[in-house]
C-alpha positions in Angstrom: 62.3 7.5 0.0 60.3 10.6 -1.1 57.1 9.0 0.1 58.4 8.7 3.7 59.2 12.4 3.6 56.3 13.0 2.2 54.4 11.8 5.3 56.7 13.5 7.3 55.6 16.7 5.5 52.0 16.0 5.6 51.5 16.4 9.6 53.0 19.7 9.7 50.5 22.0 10.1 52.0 24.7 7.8 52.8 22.4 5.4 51.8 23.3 1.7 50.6 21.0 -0.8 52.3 17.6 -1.3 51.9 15.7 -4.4 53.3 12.4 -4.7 54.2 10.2 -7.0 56.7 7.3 -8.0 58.7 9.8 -10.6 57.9 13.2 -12.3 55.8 13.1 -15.1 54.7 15.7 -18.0 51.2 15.8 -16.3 52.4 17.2 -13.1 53.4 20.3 -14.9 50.0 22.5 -14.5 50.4 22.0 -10.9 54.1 23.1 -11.0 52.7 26.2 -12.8 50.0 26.7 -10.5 53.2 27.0 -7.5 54.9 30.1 -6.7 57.7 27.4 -5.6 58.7 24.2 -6.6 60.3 21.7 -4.3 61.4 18.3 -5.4 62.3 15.1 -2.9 63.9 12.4 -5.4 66.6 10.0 -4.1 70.1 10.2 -5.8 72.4 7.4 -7.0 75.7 9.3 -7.4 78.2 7.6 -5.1 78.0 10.0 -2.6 77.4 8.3 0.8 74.4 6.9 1.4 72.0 9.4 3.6 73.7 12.4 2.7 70.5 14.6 1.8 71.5 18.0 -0.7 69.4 20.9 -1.9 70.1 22.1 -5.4 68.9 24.6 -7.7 68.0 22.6 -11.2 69.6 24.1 -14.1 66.6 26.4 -15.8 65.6 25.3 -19.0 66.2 27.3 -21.8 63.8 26.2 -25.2 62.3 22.7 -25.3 61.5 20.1 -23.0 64.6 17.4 -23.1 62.4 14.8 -23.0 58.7 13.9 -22.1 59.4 9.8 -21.7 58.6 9.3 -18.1 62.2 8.1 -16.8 64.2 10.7 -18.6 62.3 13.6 -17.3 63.3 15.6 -14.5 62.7 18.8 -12.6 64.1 20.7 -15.0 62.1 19.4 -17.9 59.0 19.9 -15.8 60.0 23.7 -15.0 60.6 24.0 -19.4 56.8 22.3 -19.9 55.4 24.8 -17.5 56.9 28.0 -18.9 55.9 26.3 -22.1 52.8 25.3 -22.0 51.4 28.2 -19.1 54.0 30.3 -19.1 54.8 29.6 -15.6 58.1 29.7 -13.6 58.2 29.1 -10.5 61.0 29.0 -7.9 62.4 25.2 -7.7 64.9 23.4 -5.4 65.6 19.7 -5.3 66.1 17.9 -1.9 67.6 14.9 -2.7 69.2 11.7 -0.6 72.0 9.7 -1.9 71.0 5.6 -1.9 73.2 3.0 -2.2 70.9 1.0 -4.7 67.8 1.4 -6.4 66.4 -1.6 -6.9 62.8 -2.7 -6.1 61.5 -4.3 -3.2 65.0 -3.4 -1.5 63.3 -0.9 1.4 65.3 2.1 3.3 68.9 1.3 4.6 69.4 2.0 8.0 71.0 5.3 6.4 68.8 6.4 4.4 65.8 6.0 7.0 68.2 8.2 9.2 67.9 10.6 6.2 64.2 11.1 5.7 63.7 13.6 9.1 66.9 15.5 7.7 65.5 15.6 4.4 62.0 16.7 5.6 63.9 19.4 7.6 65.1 20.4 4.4 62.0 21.3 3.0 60.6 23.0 5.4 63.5 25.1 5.7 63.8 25.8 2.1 60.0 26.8 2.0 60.5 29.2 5.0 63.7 30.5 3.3 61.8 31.0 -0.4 58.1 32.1 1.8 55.6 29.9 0.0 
């Protein structure tokens, strides 16, 4: 789902850079430290309806990195490694998009393709609110 907002993002003409990538990884934390801002797109499999799109502030990390395996880290663990390792720590919001299911090869439901525009609409208006 990220990527399609991702290419949403990427023919704005004021649109900062967009990294993508299937998840979040420890590697990705110089270029989060390089940011005055942080924003994350990640679907979200919580049982809320499917499409409804959120912005949250991830919980700052306080000591250590939670985890560095590759499916257990998150925003937050990437916002600890960069105060870490460059002592970094930048602003940060996560847009996220409740899914129905997660599995591979499923595609967008109708409802979360309906999503990506809001979602993208998001970001923008998060970075306009946070001036990147």
């Amino acid at each position: 789902m990220a990527w399609h907002v991702a290419e949403l993002l990427a023919n704005e003409p004021s649109a900062p850079p967009v990294i993508t990538c299937h998840q979040l990884v420890p590697e990705l934390a110089e270029d989060a430290a390089a940011a005055s801002s942080v924003v994350v797109v990640d679907a979200r499999d919580d049982g809320s309806p499917p499409g409804s799109v959120s912005v949250t502030t991830p919980s700052r990390p306080r000591g250590q990195v939670r985890s560095v395996v590759s499916h257990g880290f998150g925003p937050a663990d990437l916002l600890a490694l960069a105060a870490e390792l460059y002592g970094a720590h930048p602003d940060a919001v996560v847009v996220s998009v409740a899914v129905a299911a997660t599995d591979v090869g499923i595609g967008l439901s109708p409802q979360v393709a309906a999503a990506v525009p809001v979602a993208a609409a998001a970001v923008c208006q998060t970075l306009r609110d946070v001036r990147l």
